[in-house]
mmJSON file of the N, C-alpha and C atoms, coordinates in Angstrom:
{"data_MODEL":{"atom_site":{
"group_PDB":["ATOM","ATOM","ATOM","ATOM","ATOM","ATOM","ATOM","ATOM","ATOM","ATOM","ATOM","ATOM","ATOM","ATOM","ATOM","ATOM","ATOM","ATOM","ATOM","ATOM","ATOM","ATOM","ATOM","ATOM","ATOM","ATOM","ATOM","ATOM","ATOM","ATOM","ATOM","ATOM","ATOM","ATOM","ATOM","ATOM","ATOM","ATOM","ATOM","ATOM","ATOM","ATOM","ATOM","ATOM","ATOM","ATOM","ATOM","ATOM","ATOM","ATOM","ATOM","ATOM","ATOM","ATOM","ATOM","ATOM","ATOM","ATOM","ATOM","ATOM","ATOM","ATOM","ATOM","ATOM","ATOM","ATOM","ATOM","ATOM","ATOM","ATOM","ATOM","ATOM","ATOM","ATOM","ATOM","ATOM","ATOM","ATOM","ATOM","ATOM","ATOM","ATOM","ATOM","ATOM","ATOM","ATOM","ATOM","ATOM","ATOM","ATOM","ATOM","ATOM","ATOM","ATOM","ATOM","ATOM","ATOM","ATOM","ATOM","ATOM","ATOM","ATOM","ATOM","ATOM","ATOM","ATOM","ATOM","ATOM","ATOM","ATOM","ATOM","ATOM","ATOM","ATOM","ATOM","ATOM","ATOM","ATOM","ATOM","ATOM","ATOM","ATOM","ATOM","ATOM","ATOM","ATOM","ATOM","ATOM","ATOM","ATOM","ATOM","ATOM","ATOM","ATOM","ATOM","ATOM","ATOM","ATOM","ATOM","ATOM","ATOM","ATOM","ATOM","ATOM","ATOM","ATOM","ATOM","ATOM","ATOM","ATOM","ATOM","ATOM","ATOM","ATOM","ATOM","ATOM","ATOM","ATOM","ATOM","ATOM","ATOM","ATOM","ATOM","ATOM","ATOM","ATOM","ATOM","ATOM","ATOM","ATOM","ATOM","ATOM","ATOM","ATOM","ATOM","ATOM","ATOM","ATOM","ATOM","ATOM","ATOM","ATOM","ATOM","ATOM","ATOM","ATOM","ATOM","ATOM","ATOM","ATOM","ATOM","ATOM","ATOM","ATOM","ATOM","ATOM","ATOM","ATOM","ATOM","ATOM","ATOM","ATOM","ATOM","ATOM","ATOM","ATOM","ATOM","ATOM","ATOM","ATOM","ATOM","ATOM","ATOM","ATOM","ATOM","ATOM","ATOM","ATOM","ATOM","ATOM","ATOM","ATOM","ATOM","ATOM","ATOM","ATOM","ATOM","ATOM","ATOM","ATOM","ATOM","ATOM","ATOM","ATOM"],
"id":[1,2,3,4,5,6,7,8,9,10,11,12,13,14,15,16,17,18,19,20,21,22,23,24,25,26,27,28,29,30,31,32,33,34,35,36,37,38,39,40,41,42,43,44,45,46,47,48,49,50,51,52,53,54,55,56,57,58,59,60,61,62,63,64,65,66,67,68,69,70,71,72,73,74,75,76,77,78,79,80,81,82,83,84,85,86,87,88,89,90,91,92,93,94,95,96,97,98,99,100,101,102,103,104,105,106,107,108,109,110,111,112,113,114,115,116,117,118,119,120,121,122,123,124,125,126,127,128,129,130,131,132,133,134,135,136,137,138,139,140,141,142,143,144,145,146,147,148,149,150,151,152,153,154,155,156,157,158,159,160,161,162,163,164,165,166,167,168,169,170,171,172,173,174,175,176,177,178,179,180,181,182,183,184,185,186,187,188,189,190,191,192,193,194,195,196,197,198,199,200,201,202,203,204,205,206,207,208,209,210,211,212,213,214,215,216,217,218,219,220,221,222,223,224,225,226,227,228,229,230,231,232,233,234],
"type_symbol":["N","C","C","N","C","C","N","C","C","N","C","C","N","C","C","N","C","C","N","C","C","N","C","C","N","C","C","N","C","C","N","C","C","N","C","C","N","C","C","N","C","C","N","C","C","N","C","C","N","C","C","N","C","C","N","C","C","N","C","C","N","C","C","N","C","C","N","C","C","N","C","C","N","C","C","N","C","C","N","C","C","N","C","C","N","C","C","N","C","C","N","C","C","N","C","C","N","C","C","N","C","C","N","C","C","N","C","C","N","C","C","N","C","C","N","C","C","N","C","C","N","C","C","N","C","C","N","C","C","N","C","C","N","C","C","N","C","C","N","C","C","N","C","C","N","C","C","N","C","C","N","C","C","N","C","C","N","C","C","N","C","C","N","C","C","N","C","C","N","C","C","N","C","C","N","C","C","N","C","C","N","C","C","N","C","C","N","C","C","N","C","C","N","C","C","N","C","C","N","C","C","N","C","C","N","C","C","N","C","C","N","C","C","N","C","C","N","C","C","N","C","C","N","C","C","N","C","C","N","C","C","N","C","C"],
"label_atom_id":["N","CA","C","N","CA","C","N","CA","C","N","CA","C","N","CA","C","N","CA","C","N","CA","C","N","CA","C","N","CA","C","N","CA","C","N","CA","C","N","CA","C","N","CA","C","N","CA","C","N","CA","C","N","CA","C","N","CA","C","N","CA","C","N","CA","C","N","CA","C","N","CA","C","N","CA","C","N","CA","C","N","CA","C","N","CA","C","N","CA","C","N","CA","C","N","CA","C","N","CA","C","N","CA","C","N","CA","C","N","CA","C","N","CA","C","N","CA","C","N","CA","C","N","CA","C","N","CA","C","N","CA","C","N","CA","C","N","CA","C","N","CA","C","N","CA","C","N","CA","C","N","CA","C","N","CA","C","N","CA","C","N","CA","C","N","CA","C","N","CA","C","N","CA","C","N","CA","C","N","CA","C","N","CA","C","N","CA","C","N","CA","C","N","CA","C","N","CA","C","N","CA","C","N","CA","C","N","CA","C","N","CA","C","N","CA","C","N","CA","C","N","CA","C","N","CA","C","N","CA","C","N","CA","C","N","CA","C","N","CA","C","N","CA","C","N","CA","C","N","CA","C","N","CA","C","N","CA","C","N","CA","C","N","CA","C","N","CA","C","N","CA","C"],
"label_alt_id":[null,null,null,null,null,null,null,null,null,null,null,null,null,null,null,null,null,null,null,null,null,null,null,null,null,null,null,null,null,null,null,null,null,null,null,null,null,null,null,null,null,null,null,null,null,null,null,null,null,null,null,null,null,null,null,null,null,null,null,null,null,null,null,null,null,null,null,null,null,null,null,null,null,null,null,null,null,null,null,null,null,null,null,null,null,null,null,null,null,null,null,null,null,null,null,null,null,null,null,null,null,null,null,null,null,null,null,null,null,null,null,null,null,null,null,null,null,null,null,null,null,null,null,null,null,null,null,null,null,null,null,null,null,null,null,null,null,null,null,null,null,null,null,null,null,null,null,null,null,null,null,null,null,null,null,null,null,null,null,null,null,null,null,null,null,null,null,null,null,null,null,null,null,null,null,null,null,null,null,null,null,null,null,null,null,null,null,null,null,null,null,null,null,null,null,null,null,null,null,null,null,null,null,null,null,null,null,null,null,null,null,null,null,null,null,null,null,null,null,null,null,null,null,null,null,null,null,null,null,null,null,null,null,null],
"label_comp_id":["UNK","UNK","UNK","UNK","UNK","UNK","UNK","UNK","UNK","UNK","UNK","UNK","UNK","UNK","UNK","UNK","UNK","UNK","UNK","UNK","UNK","UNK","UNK","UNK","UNK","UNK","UNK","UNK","UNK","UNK","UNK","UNK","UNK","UNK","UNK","UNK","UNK","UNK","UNK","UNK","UNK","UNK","UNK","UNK","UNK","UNK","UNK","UNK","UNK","UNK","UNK","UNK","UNK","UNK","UNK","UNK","UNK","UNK","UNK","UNK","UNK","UNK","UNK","UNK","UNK","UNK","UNK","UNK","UNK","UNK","UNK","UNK","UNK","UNK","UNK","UNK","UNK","UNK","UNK","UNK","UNK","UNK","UNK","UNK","UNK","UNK","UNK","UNK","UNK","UNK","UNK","UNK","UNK","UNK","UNK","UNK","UNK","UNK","UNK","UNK","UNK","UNK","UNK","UNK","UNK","UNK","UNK","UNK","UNK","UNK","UNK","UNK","UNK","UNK","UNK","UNK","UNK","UNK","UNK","UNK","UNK","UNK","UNK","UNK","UNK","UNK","UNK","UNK","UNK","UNK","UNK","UNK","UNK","UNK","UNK","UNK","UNK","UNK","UNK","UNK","UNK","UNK","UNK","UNK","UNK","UNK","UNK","UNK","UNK","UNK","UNK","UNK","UNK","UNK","UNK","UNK","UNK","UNK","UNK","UNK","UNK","UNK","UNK","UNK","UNK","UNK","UNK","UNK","UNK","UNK","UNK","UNK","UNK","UNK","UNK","UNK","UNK","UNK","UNK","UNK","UNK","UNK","UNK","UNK","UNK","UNK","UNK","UNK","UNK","UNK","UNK","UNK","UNK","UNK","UNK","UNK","UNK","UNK","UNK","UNK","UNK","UNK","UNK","UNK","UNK","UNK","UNK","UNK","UNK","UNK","UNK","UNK","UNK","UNK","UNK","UNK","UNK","UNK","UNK","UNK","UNK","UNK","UNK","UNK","UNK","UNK","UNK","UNK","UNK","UNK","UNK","UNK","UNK","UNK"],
"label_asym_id":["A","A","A","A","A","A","A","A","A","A","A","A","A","A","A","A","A","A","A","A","A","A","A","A","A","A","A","A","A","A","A","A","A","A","A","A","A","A","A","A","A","A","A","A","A","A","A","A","A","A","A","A","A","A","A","A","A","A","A","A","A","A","A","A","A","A","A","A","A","A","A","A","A","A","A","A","A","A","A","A","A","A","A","A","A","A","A","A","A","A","A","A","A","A","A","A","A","A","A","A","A","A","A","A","A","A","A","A","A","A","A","A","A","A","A","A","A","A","A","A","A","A","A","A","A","A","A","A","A","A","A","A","A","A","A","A","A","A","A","A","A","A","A","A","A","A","A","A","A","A","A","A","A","A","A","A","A","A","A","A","A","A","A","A","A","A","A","A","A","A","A","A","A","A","A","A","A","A","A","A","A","A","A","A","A","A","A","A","A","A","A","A","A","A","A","A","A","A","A","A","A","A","A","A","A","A","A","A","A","A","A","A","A","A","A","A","A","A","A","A","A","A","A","A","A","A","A","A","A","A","A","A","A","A"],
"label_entity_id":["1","1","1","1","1","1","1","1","1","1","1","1","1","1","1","1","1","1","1","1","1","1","1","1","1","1","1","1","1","1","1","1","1","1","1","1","1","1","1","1","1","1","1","1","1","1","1","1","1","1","1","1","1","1","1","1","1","1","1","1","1","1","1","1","1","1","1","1","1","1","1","1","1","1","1","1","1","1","1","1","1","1","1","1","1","1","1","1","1","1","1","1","1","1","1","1","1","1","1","1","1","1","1","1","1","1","1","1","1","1","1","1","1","1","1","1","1","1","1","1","1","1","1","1","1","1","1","1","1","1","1","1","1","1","1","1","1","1","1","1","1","1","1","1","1","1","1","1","1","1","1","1","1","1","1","1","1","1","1","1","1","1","1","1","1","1","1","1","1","1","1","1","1","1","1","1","1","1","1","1","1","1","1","1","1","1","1","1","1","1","1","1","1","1","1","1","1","1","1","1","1","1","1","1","1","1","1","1","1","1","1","1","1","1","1","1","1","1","1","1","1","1","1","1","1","1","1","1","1","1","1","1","1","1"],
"label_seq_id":[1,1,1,2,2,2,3,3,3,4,4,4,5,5,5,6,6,6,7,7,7,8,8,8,9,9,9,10,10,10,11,11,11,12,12,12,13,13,13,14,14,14,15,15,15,16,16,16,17,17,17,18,18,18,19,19,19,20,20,20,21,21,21,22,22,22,23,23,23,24,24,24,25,25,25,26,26,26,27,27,27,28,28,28,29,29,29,30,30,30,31,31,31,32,32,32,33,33,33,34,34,34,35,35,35,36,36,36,37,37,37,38,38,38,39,39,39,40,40,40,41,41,41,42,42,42,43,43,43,44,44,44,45,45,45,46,46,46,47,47,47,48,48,48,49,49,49,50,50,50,51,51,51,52,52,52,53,53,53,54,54,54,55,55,55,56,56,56,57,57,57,58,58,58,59,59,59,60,60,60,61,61,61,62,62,62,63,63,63,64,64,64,65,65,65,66,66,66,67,67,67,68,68,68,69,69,69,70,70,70,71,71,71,72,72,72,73,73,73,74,74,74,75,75,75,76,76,76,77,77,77,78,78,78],
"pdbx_PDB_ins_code":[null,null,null,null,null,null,null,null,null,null,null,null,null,null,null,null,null,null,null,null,null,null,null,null,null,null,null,null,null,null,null,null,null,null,null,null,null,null,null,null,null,null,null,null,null,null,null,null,null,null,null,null,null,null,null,null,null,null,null,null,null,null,null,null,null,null,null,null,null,null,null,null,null,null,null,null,null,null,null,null,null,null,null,null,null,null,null,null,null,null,null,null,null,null,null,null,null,null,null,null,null,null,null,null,null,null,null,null,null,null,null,null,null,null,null,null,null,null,null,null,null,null,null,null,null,null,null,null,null,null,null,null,null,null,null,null,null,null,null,null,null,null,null,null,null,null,null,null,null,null,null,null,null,null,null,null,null,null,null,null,null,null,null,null,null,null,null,null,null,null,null,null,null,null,null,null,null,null,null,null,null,null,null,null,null,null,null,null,null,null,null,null,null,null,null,null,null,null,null,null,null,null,null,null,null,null,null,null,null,null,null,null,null,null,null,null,null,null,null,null,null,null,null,null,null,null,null,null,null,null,null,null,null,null],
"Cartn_x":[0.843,0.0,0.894,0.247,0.887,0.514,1.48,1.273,1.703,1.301,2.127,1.448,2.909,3.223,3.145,2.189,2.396,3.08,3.894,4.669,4.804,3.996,4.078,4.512,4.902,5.184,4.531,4.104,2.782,2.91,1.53,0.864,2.102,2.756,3.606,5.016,5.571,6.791,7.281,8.355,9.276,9.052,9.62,9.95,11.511,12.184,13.038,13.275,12.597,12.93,11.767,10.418,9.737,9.497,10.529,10.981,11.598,12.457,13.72,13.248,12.084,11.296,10.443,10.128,9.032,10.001,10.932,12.208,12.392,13.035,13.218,11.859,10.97,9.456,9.462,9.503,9.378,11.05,11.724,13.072,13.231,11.566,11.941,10.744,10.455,9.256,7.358,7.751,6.206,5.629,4.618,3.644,2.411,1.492,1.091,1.039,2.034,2.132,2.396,1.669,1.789,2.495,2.872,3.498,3.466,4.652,5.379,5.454,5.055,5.335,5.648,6.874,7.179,7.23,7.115,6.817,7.628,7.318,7.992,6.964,7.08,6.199,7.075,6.339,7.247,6.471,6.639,5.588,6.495,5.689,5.938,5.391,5.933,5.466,5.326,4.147,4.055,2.682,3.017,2.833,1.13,0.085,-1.123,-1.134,-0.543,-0.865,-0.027,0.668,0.886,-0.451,-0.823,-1.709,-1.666,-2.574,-2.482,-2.042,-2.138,-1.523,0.012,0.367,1.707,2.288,1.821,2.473,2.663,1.772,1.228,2.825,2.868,3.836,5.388,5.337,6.713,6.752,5.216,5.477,6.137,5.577,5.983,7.704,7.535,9.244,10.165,9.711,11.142,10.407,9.742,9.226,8.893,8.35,8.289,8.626,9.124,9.59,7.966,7.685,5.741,5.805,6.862,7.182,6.647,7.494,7.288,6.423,5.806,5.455,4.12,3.033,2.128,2.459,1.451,1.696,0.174,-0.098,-1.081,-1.094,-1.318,-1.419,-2.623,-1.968,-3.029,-2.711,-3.622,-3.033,-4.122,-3.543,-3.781,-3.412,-4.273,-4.026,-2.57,-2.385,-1.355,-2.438],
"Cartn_y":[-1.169,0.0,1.24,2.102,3.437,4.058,5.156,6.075,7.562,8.922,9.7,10.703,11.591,12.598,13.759,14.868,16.073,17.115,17.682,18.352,19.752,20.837,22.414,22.924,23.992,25.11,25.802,26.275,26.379,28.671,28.545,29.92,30.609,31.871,32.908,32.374,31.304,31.053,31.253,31.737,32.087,31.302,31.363,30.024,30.907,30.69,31.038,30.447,29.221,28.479,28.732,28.926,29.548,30.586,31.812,33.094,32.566,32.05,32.14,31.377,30.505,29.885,31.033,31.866,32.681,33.999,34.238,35.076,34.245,32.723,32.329,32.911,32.473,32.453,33.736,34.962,35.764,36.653,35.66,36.076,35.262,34.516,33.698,33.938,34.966,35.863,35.443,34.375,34.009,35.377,35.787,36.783,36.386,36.715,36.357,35.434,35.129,34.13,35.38,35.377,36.086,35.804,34.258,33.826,32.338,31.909,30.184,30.185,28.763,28.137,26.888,26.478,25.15,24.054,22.963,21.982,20.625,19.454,18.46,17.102,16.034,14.802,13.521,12.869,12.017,10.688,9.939,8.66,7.091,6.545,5.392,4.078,2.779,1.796,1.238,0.926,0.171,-0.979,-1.558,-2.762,-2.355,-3.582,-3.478,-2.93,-3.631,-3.857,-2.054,-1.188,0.096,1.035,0.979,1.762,3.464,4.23,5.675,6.254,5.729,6.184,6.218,5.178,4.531,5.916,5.633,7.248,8.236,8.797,9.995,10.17,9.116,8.545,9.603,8.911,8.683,10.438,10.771,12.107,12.959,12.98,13.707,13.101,12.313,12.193,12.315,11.907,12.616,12.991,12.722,13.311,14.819,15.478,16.786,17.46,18.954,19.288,20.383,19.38,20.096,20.909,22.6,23.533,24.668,24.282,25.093,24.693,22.833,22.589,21.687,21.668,21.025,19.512,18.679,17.724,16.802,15.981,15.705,14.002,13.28,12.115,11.315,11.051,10.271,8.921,7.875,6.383,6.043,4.783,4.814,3.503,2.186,0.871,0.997,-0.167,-0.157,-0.209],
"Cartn_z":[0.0,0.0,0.0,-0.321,-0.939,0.236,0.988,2.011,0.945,1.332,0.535,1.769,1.851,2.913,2.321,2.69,1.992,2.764,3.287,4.123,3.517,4.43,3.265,4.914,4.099,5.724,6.172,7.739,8.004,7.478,7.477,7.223,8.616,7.734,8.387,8.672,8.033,8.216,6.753,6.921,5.733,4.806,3.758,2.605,1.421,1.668,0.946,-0.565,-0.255,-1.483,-2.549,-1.644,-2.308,-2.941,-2.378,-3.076,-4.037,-4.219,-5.161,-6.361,-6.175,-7.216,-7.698,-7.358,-7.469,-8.539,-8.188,-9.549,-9.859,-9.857,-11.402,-12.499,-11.655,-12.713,-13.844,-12.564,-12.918,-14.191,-13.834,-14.521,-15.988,-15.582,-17.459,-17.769,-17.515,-18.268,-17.682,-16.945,-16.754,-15.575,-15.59,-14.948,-14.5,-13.328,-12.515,-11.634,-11.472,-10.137,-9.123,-8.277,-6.812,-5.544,-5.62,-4.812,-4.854,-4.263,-4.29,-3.101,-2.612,-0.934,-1.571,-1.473,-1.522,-0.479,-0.982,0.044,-0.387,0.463,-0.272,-0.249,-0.86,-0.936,-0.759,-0.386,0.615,0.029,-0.248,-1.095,0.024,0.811,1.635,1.045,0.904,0.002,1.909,1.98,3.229,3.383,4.373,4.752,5.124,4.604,5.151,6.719,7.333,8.809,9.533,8.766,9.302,9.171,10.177,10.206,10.098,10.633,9.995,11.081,12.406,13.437,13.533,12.991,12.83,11.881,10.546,9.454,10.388,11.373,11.611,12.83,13.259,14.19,13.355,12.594,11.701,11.181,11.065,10.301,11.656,12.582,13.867,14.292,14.115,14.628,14.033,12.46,11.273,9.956,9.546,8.528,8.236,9.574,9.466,10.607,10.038,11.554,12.365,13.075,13.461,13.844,14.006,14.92,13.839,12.769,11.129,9.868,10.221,9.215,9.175,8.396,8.813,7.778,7.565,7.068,7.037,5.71,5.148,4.783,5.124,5.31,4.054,2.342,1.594,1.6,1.832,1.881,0.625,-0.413,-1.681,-1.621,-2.289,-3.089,-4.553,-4.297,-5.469,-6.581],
"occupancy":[1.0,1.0,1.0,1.0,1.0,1.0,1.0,1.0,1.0,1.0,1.0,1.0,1.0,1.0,1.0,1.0,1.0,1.0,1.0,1.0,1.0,1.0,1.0,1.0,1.0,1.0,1.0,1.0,1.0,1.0,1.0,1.0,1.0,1.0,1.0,1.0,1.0,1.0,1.0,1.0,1.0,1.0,1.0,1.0,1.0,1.0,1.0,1.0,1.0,1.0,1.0,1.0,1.0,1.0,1.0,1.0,1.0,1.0,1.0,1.0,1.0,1.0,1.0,1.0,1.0,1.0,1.0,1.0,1.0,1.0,1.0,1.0,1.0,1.0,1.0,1.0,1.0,1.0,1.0,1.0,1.0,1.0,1.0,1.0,1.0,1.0,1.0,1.0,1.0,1.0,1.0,1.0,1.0,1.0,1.0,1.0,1.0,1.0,1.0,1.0,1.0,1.0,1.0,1.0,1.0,1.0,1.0,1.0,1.0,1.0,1.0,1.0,1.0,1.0,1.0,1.0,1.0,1.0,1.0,1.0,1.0,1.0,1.0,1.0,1.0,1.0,1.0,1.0,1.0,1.0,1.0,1.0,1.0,1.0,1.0,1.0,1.0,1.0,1.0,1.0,1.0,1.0,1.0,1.0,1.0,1.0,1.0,1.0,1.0,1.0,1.0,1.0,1.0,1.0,1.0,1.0,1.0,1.0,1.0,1.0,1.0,1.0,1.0,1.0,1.0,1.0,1.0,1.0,1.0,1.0,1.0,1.0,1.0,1.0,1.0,1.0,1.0,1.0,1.0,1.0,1.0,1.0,1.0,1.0,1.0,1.0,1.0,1.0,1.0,1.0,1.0,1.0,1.0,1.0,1.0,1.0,1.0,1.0,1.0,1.0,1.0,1.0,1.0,1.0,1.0,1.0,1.0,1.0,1.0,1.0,1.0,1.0,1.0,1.0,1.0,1.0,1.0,1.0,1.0,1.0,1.0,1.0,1.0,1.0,1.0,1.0,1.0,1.0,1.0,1.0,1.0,1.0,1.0,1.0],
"B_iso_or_equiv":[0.0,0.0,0.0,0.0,0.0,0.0,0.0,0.0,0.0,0.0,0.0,0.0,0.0,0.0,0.0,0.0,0.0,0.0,0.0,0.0,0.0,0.0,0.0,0.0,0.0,0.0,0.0,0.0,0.0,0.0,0.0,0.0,0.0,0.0,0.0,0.0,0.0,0.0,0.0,0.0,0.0,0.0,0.0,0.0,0.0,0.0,0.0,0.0,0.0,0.0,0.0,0.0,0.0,0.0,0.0,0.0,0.0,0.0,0.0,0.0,0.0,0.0,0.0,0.0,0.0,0.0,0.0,0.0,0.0,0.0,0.0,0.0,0.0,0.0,0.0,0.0,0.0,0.0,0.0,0.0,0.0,0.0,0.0,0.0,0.0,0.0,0.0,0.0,0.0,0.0,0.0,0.0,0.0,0.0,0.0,0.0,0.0,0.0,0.0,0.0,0.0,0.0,0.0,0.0,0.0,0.0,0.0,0.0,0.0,0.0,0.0,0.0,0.0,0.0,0.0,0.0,0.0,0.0,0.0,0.0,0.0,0.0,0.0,0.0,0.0,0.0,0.0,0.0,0.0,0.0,0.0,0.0,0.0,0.0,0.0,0.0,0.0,0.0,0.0,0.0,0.0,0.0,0.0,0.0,0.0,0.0,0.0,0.0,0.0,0.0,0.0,0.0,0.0,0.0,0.0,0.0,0.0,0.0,0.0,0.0,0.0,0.0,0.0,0.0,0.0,0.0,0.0,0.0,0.0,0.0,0.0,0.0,0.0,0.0,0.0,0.0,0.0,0.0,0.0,0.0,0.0,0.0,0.0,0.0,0.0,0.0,0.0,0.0,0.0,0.0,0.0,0.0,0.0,0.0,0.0,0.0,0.0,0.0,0.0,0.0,0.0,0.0,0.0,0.0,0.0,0.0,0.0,0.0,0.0,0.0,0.0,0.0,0.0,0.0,0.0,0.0,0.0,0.0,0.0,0.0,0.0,0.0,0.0,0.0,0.0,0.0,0.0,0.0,0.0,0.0,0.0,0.0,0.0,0.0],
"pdbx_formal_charge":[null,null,null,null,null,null,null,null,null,null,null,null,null,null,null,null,null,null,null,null,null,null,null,null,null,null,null,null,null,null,null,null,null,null,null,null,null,null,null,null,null,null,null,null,null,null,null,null,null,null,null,null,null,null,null,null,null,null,null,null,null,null,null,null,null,null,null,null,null,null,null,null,null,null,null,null,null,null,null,null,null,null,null,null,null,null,null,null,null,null,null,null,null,null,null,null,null,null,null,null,null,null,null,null,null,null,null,null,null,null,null,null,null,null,null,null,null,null,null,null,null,null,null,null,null,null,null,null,null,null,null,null,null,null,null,null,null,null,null,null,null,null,null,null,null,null,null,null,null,null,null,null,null,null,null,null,null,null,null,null,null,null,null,null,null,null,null,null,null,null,null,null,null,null,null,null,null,null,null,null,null,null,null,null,null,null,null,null,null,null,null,null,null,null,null,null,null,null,null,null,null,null,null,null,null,null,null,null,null,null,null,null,null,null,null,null,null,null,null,null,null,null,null,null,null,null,null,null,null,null,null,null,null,null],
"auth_seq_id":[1,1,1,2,2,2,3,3,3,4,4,4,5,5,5,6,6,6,7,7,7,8,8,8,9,9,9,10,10,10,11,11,11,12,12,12,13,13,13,14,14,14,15,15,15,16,16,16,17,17,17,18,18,18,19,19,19,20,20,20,21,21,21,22,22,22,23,23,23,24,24,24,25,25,25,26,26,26,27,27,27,28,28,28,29,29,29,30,30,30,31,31,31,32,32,32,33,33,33,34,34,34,35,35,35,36,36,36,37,37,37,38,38,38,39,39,39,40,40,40,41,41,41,42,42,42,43,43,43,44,44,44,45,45,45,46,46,46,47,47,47,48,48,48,49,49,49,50,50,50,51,51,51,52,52,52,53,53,53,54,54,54,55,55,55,56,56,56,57,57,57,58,58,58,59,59,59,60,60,60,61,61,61,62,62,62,63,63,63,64,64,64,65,65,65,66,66,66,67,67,67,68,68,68,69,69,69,70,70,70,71,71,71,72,72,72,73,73,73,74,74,74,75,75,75,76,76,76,77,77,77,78,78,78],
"auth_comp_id":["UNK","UNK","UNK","UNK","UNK","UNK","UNK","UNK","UNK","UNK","UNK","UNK","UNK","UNK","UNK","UNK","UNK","UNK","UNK","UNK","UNK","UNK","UNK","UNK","UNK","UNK","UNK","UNK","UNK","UNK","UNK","UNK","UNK","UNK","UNK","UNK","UNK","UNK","UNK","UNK","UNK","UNK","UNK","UNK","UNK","UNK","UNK","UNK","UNK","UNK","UNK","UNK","UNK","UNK","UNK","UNK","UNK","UNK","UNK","UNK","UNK","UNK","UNK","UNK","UNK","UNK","UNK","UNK","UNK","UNK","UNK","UNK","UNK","UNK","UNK","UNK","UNK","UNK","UNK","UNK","UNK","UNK","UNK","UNK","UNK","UNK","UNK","UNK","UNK","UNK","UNK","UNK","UNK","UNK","UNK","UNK","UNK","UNK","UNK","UNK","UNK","UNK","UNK","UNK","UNK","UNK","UNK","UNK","UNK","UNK","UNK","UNK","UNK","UNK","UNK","UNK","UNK","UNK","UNK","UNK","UNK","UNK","UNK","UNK","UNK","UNK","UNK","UNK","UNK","UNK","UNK","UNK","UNK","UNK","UNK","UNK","UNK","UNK","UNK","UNK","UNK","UNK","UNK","UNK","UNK","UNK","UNK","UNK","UNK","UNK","UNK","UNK","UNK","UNK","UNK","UNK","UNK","UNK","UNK","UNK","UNK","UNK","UNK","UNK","UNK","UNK","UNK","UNK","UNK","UNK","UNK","UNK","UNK","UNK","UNK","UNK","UNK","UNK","UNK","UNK","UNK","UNK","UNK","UNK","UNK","UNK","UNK","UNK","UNK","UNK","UNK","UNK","UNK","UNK","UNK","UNK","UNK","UNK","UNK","UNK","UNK","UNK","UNK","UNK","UNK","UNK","UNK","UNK","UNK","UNK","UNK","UNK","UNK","UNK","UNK","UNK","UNK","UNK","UNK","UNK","UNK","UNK","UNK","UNK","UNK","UNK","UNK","UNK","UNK","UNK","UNK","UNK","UNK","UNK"],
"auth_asym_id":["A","A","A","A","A","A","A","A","A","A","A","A","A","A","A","A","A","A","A","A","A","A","A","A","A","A","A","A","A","A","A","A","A","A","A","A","A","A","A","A","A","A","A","A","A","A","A","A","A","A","A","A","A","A","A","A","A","A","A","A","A","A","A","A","A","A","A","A","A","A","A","A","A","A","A","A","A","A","A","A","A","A","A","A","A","A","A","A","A","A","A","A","A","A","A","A","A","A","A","A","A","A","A","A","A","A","A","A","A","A","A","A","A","A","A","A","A","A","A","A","A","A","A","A","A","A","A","A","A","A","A","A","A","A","A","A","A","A","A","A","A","A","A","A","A","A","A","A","A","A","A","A","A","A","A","A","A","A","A","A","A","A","A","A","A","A","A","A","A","A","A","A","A","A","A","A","A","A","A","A","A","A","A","A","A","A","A","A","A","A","A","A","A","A","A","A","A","A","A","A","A","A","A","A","A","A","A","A","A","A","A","A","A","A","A","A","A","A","A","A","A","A","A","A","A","A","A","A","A","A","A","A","A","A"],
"auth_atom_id":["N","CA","C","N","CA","C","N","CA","C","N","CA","C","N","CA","C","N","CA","C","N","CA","C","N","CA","C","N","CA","C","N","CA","C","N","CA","C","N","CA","C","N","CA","C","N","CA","C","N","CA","C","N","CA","C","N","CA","C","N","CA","C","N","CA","C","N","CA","C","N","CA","C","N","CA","C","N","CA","C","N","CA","C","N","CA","C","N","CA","C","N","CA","C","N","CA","C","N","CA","C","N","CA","C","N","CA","C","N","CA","C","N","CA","C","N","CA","C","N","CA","C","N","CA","C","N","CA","C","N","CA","C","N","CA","C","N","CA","C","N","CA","C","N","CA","C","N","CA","C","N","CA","C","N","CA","C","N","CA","C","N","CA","C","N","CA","C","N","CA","C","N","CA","C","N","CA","C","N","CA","C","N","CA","C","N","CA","C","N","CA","C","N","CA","C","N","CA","C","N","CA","C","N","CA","C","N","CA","C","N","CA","C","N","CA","C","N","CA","C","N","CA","C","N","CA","C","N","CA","C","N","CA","C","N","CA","C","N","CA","C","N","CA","C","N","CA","C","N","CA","C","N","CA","C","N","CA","C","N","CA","C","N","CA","C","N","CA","C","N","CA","C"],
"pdbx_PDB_model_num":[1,1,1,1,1,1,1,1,1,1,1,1,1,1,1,1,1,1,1,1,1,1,1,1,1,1,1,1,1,1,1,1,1,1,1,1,1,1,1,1,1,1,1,1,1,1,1,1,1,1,1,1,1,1,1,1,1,1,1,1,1,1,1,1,1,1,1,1,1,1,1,1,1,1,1,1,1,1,1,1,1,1,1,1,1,1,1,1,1,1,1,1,1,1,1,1,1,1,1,1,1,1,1,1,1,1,1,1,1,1,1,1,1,1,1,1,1,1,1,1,1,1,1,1,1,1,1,1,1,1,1,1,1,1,1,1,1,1,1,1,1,1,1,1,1,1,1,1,1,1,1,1,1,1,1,1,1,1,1,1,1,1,1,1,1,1,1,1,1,1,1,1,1,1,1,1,1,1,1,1,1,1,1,1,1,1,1,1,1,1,1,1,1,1,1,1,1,1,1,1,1,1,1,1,1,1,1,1,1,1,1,1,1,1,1,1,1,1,1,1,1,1,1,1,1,1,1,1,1,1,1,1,1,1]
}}}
């Protein structure tokens, strides 16, 4: 089974990476984008028997850092 982690940074924390994506854009001519928040995705091939508590587990202890970042939990059939 398919786990997939959505990890964005929460509302009022910086994103630098999201700036600097946001001038490329704008430095290769594309216009209206207002703003970039980047994030990252995390895709887990796991075992029936891990449950969602278990992910949620894993997201809090290394997957995300929960101080700066929230995180989104989709579980999906092969």
């Amino acid at each position: 089974m398919k786990a997939r982690v959505l990890v964005t940074l929460k509302s009022g924390v910086l994103d630098p990476q999201g700036k600097a994506i946001h001038h490329a854009l704008e430095g290769l001519g594309f216009r209206g984008v207002n703003d970039v928040r980047a994030g990252k995705l995390i895709e887990l091939d796991v075992d029936e028997s891990v449950d969602d508590q278990a992910i949620e587990e894993m997201c809090r202890k290394l997957l995300a850092n929960t101080v700066i970042e929230n995180f989104k939990i989709e579980r999906a059939a092969l």
